[in-house]
Short mmCIF file of the C-alpha atoms (twelve columns), coordinates in Angstrom:
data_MODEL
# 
_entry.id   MODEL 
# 
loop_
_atom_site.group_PDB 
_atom_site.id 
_atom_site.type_symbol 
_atom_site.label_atom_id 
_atom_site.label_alt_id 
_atom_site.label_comp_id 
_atom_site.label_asym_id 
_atom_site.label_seq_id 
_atom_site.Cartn_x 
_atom_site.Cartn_y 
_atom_site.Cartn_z 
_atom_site.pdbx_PDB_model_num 
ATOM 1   C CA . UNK A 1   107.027 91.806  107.977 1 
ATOM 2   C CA . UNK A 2   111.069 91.414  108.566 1 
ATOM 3   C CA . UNK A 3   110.192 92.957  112.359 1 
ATOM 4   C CA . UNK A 4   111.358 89.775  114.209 1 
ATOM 5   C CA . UNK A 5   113.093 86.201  114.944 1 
ATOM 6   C CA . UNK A 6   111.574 82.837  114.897 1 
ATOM 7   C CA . UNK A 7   112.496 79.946  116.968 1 
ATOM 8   C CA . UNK A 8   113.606 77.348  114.389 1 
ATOM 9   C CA . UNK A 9   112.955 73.679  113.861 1 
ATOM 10  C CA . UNK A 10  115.419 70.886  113.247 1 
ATOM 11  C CA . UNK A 11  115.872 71.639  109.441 1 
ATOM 12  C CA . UNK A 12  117.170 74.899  109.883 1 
ATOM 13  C CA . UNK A 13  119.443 73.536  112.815 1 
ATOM 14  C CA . UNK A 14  120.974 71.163  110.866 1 
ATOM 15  C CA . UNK A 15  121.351 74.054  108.035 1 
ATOM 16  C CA . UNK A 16  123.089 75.974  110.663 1 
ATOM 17  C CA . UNK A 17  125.057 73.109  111.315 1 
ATOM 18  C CA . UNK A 18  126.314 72.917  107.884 1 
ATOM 19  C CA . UNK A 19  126.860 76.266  107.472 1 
ATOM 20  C CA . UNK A 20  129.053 76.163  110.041 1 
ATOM 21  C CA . UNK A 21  131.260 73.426  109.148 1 
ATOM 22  C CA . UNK A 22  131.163 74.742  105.823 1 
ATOM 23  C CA . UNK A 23  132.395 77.888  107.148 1 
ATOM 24  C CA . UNK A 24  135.147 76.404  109.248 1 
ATOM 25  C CA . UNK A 25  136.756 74.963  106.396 1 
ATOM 26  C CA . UNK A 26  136.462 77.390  104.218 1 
ATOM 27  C CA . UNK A 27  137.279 80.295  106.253 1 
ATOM 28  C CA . UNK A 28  139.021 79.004  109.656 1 
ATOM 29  C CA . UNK A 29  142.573 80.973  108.990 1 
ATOM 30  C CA . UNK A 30  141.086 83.903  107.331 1 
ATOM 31  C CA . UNK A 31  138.837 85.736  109.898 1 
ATOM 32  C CA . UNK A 32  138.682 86.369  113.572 1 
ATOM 33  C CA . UNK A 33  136.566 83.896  115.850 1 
ATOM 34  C CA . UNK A 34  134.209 87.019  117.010 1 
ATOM 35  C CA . UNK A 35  133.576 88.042  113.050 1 
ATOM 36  C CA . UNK A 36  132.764 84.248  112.244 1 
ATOM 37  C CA . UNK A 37  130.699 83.819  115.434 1 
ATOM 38  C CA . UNK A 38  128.927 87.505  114.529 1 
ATOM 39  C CA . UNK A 39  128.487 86.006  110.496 1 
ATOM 40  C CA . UNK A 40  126.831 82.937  111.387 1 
ATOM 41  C CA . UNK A 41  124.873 84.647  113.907 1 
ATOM 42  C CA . UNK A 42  123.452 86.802  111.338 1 
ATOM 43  C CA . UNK A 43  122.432 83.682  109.314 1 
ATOM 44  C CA . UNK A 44  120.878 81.773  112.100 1 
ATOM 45  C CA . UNK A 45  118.384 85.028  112.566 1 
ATOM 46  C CA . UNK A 46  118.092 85.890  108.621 1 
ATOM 47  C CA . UNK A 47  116.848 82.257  108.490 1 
ATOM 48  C CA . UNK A 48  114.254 82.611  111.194 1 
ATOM 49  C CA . UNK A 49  112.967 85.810  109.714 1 
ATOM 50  C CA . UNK A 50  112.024 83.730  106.684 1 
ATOM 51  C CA . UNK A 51  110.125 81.600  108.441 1 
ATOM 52  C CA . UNK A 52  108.744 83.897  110.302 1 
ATOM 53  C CA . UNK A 53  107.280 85.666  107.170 1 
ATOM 54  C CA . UNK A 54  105.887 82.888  106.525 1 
ATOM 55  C CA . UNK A 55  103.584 82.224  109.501 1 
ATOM 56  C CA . UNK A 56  100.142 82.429  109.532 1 
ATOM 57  C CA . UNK A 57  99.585  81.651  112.711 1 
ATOM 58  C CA . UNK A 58  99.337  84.975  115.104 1 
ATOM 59  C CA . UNK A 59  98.959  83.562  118.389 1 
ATOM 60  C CA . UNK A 60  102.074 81.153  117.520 1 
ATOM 61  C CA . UNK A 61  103.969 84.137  116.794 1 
ATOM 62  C CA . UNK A 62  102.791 86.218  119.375 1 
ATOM 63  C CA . UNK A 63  103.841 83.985  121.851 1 
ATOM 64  C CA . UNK A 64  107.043 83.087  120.736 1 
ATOM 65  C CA . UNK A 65  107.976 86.725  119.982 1 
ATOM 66  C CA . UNK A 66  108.713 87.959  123.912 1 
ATOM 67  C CA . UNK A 67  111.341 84.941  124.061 1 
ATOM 68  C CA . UNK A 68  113.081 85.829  120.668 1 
ATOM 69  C CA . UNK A 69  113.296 89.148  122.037 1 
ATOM 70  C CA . UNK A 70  114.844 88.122  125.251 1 
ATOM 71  C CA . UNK A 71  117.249 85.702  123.393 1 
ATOM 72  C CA . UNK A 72  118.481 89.293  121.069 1 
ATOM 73  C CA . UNK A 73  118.932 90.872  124.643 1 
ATOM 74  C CA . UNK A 74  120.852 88.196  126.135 1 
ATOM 75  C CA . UNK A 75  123.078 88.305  122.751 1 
ATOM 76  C CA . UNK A 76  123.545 92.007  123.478 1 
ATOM 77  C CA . UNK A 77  125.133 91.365  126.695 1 
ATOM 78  C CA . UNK A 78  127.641 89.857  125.982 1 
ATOM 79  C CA . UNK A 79  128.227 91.658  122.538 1 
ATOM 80  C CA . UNK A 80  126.550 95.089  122.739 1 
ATOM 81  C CA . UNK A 81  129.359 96.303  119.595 1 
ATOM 82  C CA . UNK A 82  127.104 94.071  117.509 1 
ATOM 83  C CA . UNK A 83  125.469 96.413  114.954 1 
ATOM 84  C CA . UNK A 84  123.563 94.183  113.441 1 
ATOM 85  C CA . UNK A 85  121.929 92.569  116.638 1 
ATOM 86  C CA . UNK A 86  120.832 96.240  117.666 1 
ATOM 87  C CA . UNK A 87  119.043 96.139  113.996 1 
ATOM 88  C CA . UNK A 88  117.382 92.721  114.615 1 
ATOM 89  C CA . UNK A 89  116.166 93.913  118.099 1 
ATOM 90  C CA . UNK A 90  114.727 97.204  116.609 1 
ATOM 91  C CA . UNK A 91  112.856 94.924  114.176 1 
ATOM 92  C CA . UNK A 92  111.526 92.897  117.236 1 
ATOM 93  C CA . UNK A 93  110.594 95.616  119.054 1 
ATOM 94  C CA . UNK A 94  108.612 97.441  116.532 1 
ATOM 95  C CA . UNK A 95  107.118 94.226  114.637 1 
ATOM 96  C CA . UNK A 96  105.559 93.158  118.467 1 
ATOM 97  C CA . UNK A 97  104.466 96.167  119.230 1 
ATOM 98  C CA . UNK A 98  102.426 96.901  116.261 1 
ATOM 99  C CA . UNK A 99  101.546 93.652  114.923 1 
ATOM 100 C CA . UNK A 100 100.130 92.446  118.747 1 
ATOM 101 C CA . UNK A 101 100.197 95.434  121.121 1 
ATOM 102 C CA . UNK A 102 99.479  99.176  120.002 1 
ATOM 103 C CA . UNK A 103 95.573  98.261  119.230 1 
ATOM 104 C CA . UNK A 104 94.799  97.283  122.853 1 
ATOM 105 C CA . UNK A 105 97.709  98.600  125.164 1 
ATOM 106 C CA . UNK A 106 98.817  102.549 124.121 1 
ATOM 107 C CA . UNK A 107 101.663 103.006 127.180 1 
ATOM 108 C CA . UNK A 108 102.966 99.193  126.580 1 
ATOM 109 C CA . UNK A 109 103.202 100.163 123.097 1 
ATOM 110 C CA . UNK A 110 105.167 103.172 123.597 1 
ATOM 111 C CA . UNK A 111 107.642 101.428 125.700 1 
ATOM 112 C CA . UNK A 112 108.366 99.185  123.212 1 
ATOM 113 C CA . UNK A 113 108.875 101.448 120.456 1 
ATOM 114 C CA . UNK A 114 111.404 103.399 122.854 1 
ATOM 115 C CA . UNK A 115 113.232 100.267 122.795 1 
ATOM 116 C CA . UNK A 116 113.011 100.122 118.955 1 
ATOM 117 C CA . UNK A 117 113.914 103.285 118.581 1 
ATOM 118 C CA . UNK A 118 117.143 103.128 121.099 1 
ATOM 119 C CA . UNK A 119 118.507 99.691  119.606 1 
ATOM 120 C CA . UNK A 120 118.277 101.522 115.951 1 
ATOM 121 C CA . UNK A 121 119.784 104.367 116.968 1 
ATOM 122 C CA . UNK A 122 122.927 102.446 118.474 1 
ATOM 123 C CA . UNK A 123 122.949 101.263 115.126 1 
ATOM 124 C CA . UNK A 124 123.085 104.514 113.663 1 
ATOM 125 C CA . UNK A 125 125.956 105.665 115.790 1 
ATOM 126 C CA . UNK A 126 128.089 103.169 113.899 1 
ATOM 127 C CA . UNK A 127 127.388 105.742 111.325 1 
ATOM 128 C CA . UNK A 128 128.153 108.711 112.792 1 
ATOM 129 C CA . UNK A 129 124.614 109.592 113.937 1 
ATOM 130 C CA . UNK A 130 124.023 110.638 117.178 1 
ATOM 131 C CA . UNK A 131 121.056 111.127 119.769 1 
ATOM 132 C CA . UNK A 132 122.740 114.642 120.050 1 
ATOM 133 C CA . UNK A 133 122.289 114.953 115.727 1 
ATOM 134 C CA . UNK A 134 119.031 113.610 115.621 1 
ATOM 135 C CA . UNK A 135 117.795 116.332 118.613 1 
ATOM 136 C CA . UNK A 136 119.967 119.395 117.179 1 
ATOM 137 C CA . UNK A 137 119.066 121.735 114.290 1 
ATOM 138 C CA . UNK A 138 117.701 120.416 110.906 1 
ATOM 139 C CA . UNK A 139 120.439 121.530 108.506 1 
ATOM 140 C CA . UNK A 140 123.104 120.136 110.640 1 
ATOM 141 C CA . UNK A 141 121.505 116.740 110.614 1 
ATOM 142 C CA . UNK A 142 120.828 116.844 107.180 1 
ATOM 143 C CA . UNK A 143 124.169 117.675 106.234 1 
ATOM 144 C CA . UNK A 144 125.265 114.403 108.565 1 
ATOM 145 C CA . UNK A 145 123.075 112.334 106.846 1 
ATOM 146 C CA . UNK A 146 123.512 113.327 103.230 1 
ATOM 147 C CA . UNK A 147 127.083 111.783 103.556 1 
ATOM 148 C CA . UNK A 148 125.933 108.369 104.860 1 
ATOM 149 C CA . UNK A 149 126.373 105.197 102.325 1 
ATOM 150 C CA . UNK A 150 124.426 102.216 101.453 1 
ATOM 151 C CA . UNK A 151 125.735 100.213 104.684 1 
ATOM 152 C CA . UNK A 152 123.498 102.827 107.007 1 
ATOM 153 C CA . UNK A 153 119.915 102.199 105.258 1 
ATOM 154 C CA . UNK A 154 118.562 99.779  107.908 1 
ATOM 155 C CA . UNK A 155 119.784 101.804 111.091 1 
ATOM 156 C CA . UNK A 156 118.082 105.166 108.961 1 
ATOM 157 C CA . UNK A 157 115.125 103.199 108.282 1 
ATOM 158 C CA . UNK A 158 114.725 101.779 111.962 1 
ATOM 159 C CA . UNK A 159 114.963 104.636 113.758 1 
ATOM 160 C CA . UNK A 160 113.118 106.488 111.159 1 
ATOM 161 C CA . UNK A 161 110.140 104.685 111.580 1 
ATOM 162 C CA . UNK A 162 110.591 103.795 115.324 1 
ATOM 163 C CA . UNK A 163 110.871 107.398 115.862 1 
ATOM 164 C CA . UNK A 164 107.586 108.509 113.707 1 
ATOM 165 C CA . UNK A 165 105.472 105.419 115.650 1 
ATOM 166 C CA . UNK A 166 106.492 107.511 118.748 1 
ATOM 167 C CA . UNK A 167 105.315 110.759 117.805 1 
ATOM 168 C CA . UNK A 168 101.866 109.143 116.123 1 
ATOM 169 C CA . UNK A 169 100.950 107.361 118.941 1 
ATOM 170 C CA . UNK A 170 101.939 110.047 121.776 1 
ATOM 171 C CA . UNK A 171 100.667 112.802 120.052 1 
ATOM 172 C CA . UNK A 172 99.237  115.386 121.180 1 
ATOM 173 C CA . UNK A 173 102.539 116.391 122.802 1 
ATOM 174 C CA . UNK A 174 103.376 119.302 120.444 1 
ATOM 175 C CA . UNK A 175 107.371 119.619 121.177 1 
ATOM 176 C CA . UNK A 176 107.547 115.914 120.453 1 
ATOM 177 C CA . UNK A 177 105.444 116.097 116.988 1 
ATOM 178 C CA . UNK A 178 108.147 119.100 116.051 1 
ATOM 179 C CA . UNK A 179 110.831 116.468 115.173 1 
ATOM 180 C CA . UNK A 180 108.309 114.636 112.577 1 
ATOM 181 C CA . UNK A 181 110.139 116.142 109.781 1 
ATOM 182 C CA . UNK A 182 113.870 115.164 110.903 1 
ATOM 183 C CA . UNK A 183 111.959 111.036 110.557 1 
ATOM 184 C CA . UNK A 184 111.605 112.375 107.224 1 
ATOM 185 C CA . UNK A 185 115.375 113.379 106.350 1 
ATOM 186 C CA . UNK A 186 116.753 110.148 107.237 1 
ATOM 187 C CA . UNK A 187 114.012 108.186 105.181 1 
ATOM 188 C CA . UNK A 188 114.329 109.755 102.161 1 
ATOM 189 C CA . UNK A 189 118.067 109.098 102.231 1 
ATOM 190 C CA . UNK A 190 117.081 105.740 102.841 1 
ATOM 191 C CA . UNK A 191 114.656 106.019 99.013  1 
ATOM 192 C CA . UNK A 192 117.923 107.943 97.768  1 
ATOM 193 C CA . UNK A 193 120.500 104.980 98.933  1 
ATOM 194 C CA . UNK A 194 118.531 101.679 98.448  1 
ATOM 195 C CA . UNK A 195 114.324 102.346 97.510  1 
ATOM 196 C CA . UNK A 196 113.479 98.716  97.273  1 
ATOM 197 C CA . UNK A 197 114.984 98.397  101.199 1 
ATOM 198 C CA . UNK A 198 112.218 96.283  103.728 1 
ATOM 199 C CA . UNK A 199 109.904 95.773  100.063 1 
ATOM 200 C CA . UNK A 200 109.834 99.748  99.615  1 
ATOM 201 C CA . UNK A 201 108.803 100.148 103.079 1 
ATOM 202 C CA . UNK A 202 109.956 104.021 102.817 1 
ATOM 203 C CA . UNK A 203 107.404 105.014 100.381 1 
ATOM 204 C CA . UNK A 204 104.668 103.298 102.512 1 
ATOM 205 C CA . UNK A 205 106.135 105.725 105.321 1 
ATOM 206 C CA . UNK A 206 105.752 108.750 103.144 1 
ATOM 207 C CA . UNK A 207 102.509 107.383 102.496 1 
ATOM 208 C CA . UNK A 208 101.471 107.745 105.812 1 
ATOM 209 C CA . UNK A 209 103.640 110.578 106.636 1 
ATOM 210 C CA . UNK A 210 101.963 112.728 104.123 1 
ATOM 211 C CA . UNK A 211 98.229  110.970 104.711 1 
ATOM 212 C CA . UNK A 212 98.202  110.627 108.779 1 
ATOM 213 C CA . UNK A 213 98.069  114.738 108.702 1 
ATOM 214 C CA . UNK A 214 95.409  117.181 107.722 1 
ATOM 215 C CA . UNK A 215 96.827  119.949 105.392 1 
ATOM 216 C CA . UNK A 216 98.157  122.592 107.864 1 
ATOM 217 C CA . UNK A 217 99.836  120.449 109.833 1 
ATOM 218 C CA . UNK A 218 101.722 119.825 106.509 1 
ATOM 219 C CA . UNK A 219 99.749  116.571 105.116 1 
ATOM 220 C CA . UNK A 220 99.111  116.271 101.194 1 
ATOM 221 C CA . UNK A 221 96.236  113.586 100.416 1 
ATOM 222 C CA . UNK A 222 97.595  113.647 96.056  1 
ATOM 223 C CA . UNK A 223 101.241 112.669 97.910  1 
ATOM 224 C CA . UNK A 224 100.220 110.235 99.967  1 
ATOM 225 C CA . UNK A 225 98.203  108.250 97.299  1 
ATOM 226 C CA . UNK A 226 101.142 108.437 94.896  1 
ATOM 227 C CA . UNK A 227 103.380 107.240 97.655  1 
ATOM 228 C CA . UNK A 228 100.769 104.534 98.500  1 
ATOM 229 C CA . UNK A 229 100.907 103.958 94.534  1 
ATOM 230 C CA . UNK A 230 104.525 103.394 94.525  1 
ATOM 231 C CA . UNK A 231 104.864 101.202 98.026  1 
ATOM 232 C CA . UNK A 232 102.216 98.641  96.185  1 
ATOM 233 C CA . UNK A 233 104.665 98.533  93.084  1 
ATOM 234 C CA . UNK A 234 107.146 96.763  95.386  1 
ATOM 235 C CA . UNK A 235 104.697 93.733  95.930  1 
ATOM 236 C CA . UNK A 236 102.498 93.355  92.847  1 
ATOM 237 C CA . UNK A 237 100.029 94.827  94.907  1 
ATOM 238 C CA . UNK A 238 99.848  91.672  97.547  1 
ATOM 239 C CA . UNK A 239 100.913 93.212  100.653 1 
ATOM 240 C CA . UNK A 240 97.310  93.952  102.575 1 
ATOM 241 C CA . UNK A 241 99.102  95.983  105.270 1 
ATOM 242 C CA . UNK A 242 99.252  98.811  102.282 1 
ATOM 243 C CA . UNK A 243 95.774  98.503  102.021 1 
ATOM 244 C CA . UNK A 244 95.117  98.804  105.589 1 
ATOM 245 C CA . UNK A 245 97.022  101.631 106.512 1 
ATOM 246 C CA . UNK A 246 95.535  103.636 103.292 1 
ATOM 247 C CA . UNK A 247 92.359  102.750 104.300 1 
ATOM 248 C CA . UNK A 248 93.440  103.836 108.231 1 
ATOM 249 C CA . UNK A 249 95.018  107.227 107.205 1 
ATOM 250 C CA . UNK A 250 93.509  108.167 104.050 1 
ATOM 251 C CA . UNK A 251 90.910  106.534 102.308 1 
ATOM 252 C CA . UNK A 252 88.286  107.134 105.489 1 
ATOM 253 C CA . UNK A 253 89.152  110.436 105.431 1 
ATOM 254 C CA . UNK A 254 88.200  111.290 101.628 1 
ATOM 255 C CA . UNK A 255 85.778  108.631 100.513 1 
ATOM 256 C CA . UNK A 256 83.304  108.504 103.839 1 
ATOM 257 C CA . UNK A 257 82.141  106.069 105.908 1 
ATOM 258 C CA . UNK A 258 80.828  103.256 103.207 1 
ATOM 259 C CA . UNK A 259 83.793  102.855 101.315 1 
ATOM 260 C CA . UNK A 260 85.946  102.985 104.266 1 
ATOM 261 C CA . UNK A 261 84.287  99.608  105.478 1 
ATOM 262 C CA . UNK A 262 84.242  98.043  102.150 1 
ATOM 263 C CA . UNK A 263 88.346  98.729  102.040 1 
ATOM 264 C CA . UNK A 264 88.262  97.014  105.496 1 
ATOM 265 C CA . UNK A 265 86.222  94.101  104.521 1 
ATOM 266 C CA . UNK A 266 88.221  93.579  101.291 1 
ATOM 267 C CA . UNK A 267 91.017  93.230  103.648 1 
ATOM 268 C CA . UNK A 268 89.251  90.943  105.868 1 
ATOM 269 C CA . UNK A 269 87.867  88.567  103.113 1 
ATOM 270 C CA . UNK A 270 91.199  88.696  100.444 1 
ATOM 271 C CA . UNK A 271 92.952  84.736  100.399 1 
ATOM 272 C CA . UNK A 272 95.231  83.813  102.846 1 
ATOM 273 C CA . UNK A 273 97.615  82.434  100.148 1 
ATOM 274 C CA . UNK A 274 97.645  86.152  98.394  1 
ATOM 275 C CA . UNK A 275 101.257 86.090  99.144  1 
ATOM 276 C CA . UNK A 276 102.341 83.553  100.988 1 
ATOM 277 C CA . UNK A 277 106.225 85.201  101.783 1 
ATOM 278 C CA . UNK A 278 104.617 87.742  104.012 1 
ATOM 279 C CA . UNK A 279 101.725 85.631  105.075 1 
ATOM 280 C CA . UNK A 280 102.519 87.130  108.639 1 
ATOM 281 C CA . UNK A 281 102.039 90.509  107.517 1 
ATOM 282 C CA . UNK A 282 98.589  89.505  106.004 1 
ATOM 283 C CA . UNK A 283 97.374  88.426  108.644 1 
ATOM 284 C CA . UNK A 284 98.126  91.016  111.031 1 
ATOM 285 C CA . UNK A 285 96.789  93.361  108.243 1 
ATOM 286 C CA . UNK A 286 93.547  91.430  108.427 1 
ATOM 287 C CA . UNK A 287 93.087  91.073  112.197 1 
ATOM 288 C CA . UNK A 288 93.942  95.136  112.445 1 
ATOM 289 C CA . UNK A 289 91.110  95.494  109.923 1 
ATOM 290 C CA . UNK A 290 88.738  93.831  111.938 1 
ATOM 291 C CA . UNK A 291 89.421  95.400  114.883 1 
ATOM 292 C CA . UNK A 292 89.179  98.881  112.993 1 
ATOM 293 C CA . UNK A 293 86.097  97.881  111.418 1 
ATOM 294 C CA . UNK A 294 84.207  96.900  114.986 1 
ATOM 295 C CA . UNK A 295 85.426  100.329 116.686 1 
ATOM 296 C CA . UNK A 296 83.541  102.021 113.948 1 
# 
């Protein structure tokens, strides 16, 4: 999961301390101190994230997460221009709230995908994107975001998904579920700009874009297992959370009860050094499978 910030330990300090000498000399005529400050920024957070990945250790990471979050909003302050920081806090947002919050605290959960969802979208504006685009008519928004370029995939793909986790988890408020299929215009620009973005994490949207819906509400069962299909092709079929959220939105649905707790237990029961880059996201995969599989 690239949803959040680590605190660091003294290795990567002193790697940031390189870096920025490094940097200095290298680069101390040539750019602006605000850009350099903003670069090394970027690799001070791009290096947590690794670790971060990395983590096994939920309660470590759950704790830790409400102060990285605060640090991102303390950055903001004082540099609220700072498209990139608005991206990292839309990851932090989002990553908390589903990886520790949404299973046992619904109205918590929705606030903090609002804040997702408003950090992405002052990425997006950077682009050209507005609040007032994303709420207007269909074809104008399309037309808006058919013109975007490779540099606005993660602000489409954060407030894509931020936006969709809103709808899913406040449904049923019809007017609200309306604007599904606008989340779906600025993902698939995303697959049409940069498909291996976030480890294909756009076709494991369609996936459950297309399995989270019965048929006349516009869900297609064949789709989402091909986009389910595709979103494993991006991990050599290691990432559990894919198997989770088929089993959560479309496996349980087609197969009955029996298989649906089998998926779950697979889950449950697969190594914890499957793949040890997104360890994180393994685990919360496994402890949402467990609490799936005891609400049954």
């Amino acid at each position: 999961m690239k949803a959040e910030f680590y605190g660091v330990d003294m290795t990567i300090k002193f790697h940031l301390q390189i870096t920025l000498i490094s940097l200095c000399l290298i680069s101390l005529s040539a750019c602006s101190l605000s850009k350099f400050t903003a670069h090394v920024t970027s690799l001070f957070i791009e290096d947590s994230i690794t670790l971060l990945n990395a983590e096994k250790d939920l309660l470590k990471v759950k704790k830790q997460l409400p102060e990285n979050i605060a640090q991102l909003e303390n950055m903001l302050r004082n540099d609220n221009n700072n498209k990139r920081l608005h991206i990292y806090a839309a990851q932090a947002y989002y990553g908390y709230a589903f990886s520790f919050i949404e299973d046992n605290n619904k109205n918590q959960a929705i606030d903090l995908y609002y804040k997702a969802y408003n950090h992405a979208m002052s990425a997006l504006t950077y682009h050209g994107i507005t609040a007032k685009d994303l709420q207007g008519k269909s074809p104008g928004l399309q037309l808006k975001v058919d013109k975007l370029s490779k540099p606005a995939v993660d602000a489409l793909y954060w407030t894509a998904i931020s936006w969709a986790k809103l709808i899913e988890i406040k449904q049923p408020e019809l007017l609200l579920f309306t604007q599904l299929h606008k989340t779906a215009i600025l993902m698939n620009r995303v697959i049409q700009l940069d498909e291996a973005y976030h480890s294909g994490g756009a076709f494991l949207f369609f996936a459950v874009y297309y399995g989270g819906r019965p048929d006349f509400l516009g869900g297609n069962d064949y789709l989402s297992k091909k986009y389910f299909e595709r979103a494993r092709s991006f991990n050599k079929n290691r990432l559990l959370m894919v198997d989770f959220l088929q089993a959560k939105y479309l496996n349980g649905r087609l197969h009955g009860k029996e298989k649906y707790n089998q998926r779950l237990l697979s889950i449950i029961n697969a190594p914890d050094d499957l793949y040890p880059e997104q360890a994180l996201m393994n685990a919360v995969a496994k402890q949402k499978a467990s609490i799936l599989l005891k609400r049954l």
